[in-house]
C-alpha positions as CSV (number, residue, x, y, z in Angstrom):
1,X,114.7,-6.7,114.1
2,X,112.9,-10.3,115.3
3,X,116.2,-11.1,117.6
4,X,114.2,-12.4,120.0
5,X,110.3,-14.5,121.2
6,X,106.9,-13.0,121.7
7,X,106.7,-9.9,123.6
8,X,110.0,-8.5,122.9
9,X,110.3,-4.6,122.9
10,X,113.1,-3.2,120.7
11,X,114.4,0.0,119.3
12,X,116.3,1.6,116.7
13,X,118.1,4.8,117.1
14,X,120.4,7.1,115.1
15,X,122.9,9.4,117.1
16,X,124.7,12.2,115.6
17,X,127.6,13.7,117.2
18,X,127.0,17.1,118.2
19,X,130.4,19.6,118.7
20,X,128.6,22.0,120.4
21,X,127.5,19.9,123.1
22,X,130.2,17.5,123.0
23,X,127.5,14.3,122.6
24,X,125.3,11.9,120.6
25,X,121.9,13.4,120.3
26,X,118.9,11.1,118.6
27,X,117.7,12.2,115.3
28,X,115.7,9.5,114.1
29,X,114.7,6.7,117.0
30,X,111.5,3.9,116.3
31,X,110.5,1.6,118.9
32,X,108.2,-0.9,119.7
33,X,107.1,1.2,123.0
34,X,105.5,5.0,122.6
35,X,108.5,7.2,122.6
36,X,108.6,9.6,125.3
37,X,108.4,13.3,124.7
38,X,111.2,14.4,125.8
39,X,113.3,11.2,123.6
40,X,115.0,14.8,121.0
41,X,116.4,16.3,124.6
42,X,118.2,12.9,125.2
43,X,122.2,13.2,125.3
44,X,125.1,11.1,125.7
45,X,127.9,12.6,126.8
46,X,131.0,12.2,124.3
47,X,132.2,8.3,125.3
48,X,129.9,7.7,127.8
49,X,127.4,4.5,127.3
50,X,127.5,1.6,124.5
51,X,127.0,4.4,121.3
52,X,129.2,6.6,122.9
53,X,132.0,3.8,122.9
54,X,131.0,2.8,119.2
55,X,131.6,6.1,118.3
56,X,135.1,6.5,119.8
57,X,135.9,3.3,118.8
58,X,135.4,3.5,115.3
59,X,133.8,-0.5,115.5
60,X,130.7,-2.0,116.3
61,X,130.2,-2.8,120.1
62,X,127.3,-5.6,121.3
63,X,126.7,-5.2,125.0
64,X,124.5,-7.3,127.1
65,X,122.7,-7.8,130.7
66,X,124.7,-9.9,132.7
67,X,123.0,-11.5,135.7
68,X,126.3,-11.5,137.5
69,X,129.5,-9.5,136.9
70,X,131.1,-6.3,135.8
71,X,130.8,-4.7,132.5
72,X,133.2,-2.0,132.0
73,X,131.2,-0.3,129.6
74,X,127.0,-0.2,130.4
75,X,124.7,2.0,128.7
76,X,123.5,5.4,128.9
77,X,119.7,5.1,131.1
78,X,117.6,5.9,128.2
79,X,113.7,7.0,129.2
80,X,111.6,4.2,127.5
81,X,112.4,0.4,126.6
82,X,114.4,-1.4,129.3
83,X,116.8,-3.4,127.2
84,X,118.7,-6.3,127.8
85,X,121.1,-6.3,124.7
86,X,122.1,-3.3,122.5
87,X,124.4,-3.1,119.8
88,X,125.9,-0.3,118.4
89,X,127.4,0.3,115.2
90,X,129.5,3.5,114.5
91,X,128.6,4.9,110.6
92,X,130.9,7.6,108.6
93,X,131.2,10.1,106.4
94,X,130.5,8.9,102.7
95,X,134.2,9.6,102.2
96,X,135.7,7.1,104.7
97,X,132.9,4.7,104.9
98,X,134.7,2.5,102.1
99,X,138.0,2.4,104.2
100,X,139.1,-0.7,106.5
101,X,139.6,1.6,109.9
102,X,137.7,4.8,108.6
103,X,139.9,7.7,109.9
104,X,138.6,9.2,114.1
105,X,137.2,12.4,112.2
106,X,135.2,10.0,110.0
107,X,133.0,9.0,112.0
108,X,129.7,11.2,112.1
109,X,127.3,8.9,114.3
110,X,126.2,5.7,115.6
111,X,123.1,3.5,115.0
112,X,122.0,1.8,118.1
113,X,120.0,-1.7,118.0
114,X,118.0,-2.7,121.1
115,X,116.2,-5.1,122.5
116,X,114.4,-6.7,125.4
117,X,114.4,-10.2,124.7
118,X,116.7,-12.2,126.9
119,X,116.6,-15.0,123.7
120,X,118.6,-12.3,121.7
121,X,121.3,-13.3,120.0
122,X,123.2,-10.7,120.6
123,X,125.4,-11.9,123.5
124,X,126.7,-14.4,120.9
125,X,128.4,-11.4,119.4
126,X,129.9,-10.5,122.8
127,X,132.3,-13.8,122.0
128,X,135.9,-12.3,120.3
129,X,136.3,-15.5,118.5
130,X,133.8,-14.7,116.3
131,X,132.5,-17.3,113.7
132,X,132.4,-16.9,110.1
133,X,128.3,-16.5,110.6
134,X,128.7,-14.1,113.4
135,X,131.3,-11.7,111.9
136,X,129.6,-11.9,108.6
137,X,126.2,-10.6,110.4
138,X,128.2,-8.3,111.5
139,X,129.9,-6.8,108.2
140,X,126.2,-6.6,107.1
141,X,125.0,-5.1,109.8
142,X,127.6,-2.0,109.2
143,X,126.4,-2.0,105.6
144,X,123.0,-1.8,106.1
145,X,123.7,0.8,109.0
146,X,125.9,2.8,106.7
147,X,123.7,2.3,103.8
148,X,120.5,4.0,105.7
149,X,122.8,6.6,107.3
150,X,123.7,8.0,103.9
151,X,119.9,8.0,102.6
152,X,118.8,9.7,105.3
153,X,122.3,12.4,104.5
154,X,121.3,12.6,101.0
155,X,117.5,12.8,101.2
156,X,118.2,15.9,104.4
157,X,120.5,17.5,101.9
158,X,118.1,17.7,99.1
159,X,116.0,20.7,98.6
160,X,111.6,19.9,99.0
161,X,109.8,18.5,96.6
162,X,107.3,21.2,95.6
């Protein structure tokens, strides 16, 4: 995850969706920075913050600081790394994942990049005119997001190795 210089702090977090309590919840987070205990009690409320509009989206959604200005969507205050961009990429059920606009009940989490670095180059993705390079990152990015979503499914689902 080198997005940015020396001294950057990132993260990387997976969110499930939990129907009982109508939010993402971390399952698997790592992080440059020591994760605080309490990182497993950490919710965000169904739509709320940058994952949570990944997830209701059904799309990838880059969000950075601004010095100046308005976001309409900001992220959910998370206890550890201050981060200056984030981008969040919505992953789905094996069954839908293969689909162009996977259907709303598809959509089982959201993996959350992070970083501190203001040389990131994730506000580059906050451009809509995209360019070939920068929507290609980002088809990969979903890939590799998906693809690790569905080994971590499939190695959960398997009974222990005795």
């Amino acid at each position: 995850l080198g997005w940015g210089g020396t001294g950057e702090r990132r993260s990387v977090e997976l969110f499930v969706y939990d129907s009982t309590k109508l939010a993402l919840r971390p399952v698997v987070c790592r992080s440059s920075e020591p994760l605080q205990p309490s990182w497993r009690n950490f919710l965000i409320p169904l739509g709320d913050g940058i994952a949570g509009a990944a997830f209701q989206r059904r799309s990838i959604v880059p969000w950075a600081k601004q010095a100046s200005g308005t976001a309409f969507i900001k992220p959910t205050p998370n206890p550890g790394v201050e981060l200056r961009t984030i981008l969040a990429v919505s992953v789905y059920h094996p069954r839908e994942q293969d689909k162009p606009r996977p259907s709303a009940w598809g959509t089982i989490g959201v993996v959350s990049f992070g970083s501190s670095s203001p040389a990131s180059k994730v506000p580059q993705l906050l451009n809509r005119q995209l360019s070939a390079e920068a929507a290609e990152m980002l088809k990969i990015l979903r890939g590799l997001a998906q693809a690790h979503v569905y080994d971590i499914v499939t190695a959960l689902g398997q009974p222990a190795a005795s």
